[in-house]
MARBATI-334704 format. One record per residue: residue number from 0; residue in one letter; chain; x, y, z of N, C-alpha, C, O in turn. Coordinates in steps of 0.001 Angstrom, whole numbers, plus 500000, padded with zeros to 6 digits. Atoms other than C-alpha are relative to their C-alpha. Layout:
N
+------+------+-------+--------+---------+--------+---------+----------+--------+--------+---------+--------+--------+---------+--------+
| resi | resn | chain | n.east | n.north |   n.up | ca.east | ca.north |  ca.up | c.east | c.north |   c.up | o.east | o.north |   o.up |
+------+------+-------+--------+---------+--------+---------+----------+--------+--------+---------+--------+--------+---------+--------+
|  NUM |    A |     A |      X |       Y |      Z |       X |        Y |      Z |      X |       Y |      Z |      X |       Y |      Z |
...
+------+------+-------+--------+---------+--------+---------+----------+--------+--------+---------+--------+--------+---------+--------+
This chain:
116
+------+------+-------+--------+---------+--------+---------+----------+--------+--------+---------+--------+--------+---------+--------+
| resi | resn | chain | n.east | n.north |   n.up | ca.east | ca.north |  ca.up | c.east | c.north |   c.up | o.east | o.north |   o.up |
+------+------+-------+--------+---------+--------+---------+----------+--------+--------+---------+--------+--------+---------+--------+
|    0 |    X |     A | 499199 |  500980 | 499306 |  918160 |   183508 | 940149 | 499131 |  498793 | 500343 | 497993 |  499001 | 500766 |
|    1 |    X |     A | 500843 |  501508 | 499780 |  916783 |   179865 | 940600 | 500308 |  499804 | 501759 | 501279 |  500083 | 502462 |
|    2 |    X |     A | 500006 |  500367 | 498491 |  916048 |   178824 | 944088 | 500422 |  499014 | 500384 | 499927 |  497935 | 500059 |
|    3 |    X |     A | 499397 |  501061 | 499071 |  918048 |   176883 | 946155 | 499049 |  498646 | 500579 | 498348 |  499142 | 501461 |
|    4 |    X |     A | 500512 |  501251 | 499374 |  916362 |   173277 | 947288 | 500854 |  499526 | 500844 | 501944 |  499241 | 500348 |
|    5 |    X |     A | 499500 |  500770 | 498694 |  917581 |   171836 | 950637 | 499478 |  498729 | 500296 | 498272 |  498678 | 500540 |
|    6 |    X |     A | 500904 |  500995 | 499445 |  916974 |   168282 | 951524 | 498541 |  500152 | 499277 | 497515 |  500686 | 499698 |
|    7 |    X |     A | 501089 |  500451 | 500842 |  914768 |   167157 | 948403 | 499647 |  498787 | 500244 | 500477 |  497885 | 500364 |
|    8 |    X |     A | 500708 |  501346 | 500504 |  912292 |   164402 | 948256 | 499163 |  499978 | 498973 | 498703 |  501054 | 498591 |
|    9 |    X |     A | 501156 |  499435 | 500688 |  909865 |   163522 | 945769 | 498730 |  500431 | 500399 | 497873 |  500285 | 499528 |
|   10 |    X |     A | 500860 |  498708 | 499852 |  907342 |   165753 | 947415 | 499980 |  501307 | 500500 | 499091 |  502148 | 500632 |
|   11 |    X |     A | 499896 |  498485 | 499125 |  908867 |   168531 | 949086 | 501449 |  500056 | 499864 | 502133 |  499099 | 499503 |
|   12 |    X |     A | 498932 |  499632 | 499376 |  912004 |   170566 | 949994 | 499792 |  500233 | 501078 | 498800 |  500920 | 501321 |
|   13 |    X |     A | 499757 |  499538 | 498520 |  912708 |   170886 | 953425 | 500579 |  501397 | 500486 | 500616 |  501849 | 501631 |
|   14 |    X |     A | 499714 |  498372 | 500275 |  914005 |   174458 | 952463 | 500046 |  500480 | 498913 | 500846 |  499792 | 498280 |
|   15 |    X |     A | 499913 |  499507 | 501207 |  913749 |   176231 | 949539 | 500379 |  502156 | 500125 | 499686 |  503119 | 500452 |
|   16 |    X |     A | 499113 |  498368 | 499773 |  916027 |   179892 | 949558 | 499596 |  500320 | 498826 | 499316 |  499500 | 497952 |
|   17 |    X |     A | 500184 |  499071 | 501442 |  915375 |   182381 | 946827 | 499926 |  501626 | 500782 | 499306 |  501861 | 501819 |
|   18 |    X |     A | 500017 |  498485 | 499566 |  915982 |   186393 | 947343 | 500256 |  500042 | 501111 | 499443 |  500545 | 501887 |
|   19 |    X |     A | 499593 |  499964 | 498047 |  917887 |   185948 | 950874 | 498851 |  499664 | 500858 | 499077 |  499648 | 502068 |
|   20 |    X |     A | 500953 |  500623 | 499182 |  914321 |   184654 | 952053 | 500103 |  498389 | 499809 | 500348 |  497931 | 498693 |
|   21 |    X |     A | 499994 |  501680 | 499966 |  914233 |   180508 | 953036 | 498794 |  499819 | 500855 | 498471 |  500343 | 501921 |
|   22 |    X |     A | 501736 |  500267 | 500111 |  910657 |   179087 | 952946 | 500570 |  498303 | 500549 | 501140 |  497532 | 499776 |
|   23 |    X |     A | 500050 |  500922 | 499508 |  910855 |   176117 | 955542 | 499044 |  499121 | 499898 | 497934 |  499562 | 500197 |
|   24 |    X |     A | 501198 |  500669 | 500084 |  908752 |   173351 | 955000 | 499323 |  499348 | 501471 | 500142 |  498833 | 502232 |
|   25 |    X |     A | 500302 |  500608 | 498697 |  906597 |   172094 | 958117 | 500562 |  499060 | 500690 | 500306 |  497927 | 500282 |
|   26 |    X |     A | 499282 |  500969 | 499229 |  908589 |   170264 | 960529 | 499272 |  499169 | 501094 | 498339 |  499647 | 501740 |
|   27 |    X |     A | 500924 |  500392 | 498732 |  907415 |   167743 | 963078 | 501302 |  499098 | 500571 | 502404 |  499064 | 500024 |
|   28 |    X |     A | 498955 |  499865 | 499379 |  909377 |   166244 | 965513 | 500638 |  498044 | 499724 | 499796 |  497253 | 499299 |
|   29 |    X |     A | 500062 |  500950 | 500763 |  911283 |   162861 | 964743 | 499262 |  498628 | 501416 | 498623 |  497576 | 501373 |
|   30 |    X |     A | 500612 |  501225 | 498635 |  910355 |   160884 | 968272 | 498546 |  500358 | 499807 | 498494 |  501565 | 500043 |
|   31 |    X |     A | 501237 |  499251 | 499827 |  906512 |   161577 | 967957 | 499037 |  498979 | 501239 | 497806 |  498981 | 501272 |
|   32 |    X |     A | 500307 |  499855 | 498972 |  906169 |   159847 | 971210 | 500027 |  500714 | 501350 | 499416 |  500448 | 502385 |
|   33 |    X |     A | 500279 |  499123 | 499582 |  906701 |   162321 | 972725 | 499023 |  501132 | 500673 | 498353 |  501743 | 499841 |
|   34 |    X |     A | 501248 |  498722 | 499756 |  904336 |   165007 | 974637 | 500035 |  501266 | 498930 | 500752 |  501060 | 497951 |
|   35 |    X |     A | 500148 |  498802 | 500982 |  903713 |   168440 | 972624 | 501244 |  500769 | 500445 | 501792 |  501337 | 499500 |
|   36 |    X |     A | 498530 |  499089 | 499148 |  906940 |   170268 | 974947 | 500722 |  499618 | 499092 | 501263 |  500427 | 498337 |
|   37 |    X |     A | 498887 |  501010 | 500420 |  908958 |   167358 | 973487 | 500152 |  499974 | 498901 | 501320 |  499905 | 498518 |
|   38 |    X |     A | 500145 |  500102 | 501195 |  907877 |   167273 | 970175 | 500213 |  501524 | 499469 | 500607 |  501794 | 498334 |
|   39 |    X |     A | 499704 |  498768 | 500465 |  908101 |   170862 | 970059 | 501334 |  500681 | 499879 | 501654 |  501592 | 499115 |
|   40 |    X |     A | 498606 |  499608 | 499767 |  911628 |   171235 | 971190 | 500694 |  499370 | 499072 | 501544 |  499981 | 498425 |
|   41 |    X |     A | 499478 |  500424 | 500963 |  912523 |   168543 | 969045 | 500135 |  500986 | 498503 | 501228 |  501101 | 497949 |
|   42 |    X |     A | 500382 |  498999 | 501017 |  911314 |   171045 | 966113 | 500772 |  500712 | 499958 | 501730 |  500685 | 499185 |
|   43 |    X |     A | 499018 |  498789 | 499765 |  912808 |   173866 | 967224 | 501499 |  499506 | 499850 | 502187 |  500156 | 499063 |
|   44 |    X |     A | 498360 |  500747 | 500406 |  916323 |   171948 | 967083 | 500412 |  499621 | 498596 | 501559 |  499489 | 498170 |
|   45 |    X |     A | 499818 |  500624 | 501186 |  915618 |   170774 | 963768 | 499972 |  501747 | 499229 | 500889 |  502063 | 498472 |
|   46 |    X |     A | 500153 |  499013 | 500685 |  914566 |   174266 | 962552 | 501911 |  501193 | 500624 | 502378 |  502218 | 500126 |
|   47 |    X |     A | 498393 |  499513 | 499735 |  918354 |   175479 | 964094 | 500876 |  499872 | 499245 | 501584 |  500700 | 498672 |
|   48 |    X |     A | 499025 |  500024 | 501114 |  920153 |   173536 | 962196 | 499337 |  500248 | 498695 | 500203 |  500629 | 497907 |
|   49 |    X |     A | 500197 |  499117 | 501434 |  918421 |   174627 | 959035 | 500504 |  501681 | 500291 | 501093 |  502230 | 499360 |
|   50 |    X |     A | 499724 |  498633 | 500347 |  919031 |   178248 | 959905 | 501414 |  499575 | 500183 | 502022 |  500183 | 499302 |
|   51 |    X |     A | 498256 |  499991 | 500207 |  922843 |   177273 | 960403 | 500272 |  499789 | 498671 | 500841 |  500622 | 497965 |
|   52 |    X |     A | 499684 |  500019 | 501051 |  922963 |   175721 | 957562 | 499518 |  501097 | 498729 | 500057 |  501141 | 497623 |
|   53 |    X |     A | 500612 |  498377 | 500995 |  921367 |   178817 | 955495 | 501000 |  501184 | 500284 | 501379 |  502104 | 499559 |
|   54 |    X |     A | 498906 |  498829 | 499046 |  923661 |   180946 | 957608 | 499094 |  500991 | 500176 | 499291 |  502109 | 499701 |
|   55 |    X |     A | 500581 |  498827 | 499358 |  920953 |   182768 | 959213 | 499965 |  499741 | 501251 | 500995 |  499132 | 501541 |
|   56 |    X |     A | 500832 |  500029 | 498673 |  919210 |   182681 | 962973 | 498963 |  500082 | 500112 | 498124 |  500033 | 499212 |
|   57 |    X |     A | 501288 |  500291 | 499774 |  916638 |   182681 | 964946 | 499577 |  501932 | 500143 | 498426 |  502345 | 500280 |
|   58 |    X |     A | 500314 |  498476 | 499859 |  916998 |   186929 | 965160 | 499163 |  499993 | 498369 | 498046 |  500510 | 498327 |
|   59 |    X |     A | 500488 |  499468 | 500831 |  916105 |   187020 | 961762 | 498696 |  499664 | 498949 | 498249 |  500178 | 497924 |
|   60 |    X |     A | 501368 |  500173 | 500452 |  912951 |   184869 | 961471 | 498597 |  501256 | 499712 | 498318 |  502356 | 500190 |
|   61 |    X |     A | 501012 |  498812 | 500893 |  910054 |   186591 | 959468 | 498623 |  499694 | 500737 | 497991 |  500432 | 501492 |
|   62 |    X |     A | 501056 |  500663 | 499507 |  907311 |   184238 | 960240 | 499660 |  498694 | 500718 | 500446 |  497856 | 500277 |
|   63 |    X |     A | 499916 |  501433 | 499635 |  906204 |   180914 | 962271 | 498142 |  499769 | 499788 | 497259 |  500505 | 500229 |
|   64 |    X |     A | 501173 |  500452 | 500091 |  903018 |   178949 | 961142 | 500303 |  498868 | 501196 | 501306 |  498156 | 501243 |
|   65 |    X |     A | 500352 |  501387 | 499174 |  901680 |   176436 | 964273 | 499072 |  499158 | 499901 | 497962 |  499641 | 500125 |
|   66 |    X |     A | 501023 |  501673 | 500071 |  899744 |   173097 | 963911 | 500109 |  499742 | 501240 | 501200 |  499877 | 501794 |
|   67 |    X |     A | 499739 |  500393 | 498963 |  899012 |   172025 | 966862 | 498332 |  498738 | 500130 | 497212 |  499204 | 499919 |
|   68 |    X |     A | 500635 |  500824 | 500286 |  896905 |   168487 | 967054 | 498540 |  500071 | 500820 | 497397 |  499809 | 500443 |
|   69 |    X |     A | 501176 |  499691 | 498936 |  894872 |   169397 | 970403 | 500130 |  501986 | 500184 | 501309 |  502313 | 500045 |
|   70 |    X |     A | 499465 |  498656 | 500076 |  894902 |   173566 | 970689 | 499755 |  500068 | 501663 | 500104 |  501063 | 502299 |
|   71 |    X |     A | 499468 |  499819 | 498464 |  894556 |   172659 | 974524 | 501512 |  499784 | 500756 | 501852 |  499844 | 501938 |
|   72 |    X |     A | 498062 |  499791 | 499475 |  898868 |   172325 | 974339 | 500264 |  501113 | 499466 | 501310 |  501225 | 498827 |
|   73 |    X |     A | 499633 |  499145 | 500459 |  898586 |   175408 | 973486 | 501334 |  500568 | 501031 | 502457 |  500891 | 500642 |
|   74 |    X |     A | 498981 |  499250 | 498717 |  900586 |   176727 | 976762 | 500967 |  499235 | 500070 | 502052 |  499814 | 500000 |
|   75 |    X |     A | 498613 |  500981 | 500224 |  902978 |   173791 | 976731 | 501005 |  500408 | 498545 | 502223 |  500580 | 498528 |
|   76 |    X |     A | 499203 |  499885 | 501313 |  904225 |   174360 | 973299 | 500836 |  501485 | 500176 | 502043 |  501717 | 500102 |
|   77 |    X |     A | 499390 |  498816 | 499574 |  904210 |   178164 | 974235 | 501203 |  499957 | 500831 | 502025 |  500831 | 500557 |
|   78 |    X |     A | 498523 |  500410 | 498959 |  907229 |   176819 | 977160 | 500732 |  500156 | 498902 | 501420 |  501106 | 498528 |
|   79 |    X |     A | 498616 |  500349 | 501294 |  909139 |   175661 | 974324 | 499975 |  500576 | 499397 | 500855 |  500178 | 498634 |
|   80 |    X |     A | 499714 |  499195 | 500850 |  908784 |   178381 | 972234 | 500652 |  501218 | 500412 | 501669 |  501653 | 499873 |
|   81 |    X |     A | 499439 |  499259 | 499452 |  909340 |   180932 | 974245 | 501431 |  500480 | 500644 | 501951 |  501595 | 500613 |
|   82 |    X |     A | 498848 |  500054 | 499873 |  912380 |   180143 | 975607 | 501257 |  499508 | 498992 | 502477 |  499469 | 499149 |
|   83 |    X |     A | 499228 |  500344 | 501499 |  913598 |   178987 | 972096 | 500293 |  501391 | 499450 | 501442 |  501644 | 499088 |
|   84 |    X |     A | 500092 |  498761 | 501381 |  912803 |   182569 | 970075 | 501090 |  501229 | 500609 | 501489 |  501491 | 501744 |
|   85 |    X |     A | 499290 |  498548 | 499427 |  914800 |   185705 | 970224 | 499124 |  500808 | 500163 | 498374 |  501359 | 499357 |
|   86 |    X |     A | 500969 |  498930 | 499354 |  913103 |   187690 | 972630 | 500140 |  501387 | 499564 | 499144 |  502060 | 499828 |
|   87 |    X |     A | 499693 |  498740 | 500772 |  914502 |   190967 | 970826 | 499406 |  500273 | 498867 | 499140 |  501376 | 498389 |
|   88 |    X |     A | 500269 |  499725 | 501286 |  913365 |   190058 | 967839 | 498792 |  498591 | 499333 | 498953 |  497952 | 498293 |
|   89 |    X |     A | 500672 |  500733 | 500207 |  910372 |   187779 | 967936 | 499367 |  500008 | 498360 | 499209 |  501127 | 497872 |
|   90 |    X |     A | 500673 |  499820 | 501220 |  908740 |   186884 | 964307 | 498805 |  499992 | 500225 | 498482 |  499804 | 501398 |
|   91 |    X |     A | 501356 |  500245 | 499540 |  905170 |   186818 | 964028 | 499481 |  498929 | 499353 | 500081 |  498349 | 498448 |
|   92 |    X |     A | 500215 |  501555 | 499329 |  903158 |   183829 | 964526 | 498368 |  499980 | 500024 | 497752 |  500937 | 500494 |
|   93 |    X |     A | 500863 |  500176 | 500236 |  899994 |   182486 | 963778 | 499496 |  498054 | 500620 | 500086 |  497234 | 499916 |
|   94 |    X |     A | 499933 |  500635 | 499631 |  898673 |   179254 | 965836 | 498729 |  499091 | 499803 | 497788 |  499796 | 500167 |
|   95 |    X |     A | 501145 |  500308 | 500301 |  895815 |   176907 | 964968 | 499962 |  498073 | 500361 | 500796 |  497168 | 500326 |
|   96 |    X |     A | 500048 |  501098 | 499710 |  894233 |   174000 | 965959 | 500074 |  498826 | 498563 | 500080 |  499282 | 497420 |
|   97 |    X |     A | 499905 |  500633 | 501850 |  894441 |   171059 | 962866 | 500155 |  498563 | 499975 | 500947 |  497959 | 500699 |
|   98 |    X |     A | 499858 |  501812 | 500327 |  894143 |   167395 | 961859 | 501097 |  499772 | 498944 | 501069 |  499990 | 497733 |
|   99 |    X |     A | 498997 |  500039 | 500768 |  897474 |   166500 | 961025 | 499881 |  498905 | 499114 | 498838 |  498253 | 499051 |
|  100 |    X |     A | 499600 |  501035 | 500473 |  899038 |   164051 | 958779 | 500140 |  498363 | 500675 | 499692 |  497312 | 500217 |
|  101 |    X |     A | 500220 |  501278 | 499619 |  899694 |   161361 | 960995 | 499762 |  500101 | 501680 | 500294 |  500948 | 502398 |
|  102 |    X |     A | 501078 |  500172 | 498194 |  897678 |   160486 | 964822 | 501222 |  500346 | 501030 | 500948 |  500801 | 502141 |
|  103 |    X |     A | 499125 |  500035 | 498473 |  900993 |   160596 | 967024 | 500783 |  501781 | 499970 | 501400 |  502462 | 500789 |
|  104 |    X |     A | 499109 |  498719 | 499863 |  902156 |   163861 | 965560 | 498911 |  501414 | 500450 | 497880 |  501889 | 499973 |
|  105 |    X |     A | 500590 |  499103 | 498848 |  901321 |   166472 | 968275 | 500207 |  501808 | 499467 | 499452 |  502674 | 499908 |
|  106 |    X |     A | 499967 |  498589 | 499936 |  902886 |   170061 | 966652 | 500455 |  499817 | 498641 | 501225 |  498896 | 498370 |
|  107 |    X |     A | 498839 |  499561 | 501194 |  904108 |   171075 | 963280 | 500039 |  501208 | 499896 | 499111 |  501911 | 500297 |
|  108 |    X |     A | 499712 |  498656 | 499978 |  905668 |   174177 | 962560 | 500657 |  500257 | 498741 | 501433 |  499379 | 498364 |
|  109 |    X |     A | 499440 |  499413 | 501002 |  906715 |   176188 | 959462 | 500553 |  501663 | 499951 | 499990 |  502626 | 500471 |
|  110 |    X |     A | 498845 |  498716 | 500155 |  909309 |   179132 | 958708 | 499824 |  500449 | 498628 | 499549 |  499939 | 497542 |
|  111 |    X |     A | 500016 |  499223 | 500970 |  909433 |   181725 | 956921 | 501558 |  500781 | 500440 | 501428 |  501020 | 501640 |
|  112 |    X |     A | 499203 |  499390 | 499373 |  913149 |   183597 | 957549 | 501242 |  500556 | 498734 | 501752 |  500066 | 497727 |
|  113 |    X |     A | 499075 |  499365 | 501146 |  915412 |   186186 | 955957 | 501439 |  499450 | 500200 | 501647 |  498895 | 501279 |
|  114 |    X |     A | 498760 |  500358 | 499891 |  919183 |   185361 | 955313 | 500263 |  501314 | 499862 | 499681 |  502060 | 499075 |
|  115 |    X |     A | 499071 |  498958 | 500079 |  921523 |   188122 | 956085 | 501147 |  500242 | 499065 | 501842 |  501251 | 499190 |
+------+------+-------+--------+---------+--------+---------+----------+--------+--------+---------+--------+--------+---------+--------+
């Protein structure tokens, strides 16, 4: 079966589905004046409506990669994540400090998540 592309550009999909798994591409948030909370929540909103549109959730995330620009927001970002994830069914999660792409962007995040 050929894999689904979501929101193509010429360098990326912003989702790519294949075998009921959808491989999110790193999101960052679109205000990136924002603090790391802000920018993180923004994320998390954006990564929602991709699982709607996939017709999955947030129960049935697999994995979350974190970028995070300073790894001293680490605990801020944690706010916003925490109260974002399904506490029943947290995915696992890997968090690292990193020199992003561009100076104002504070978090990026990538998915890994099964479709039901």
């Amino acid at each position: 079966m050929k894999p689904q592309r979501i929101d193509k550009t010429e360098r990326l999909s912003r989702v790519v589905v294949h075998n009921k798994i959808a491989y999110l591409s790193g999101l960052t948030a679109d205000d990136k004046s924002l603090d790391t909370v802000g920018q993180t929540t923004q994320i998390l909103a954006k990564a929602d409506a991709y699982l709607e549109k996939i017709g999955s959730n947030r129960s049935m995330l697999l994995s979350a990669t974190i970028w995070l620009r300073d790894i001293g927001d680490f605990d801020g970002m944690n706010r916003a994540w925490v109260d974002w994830i399904d506490k029943d069914e947290p995915p696992a999660r890997a968090t690292v400090e990193a020199v992003l792409g561009l100076p104002d962007i504070r978090v990026e995040i990538q998915f890994t998540v099964a479709i039901p």
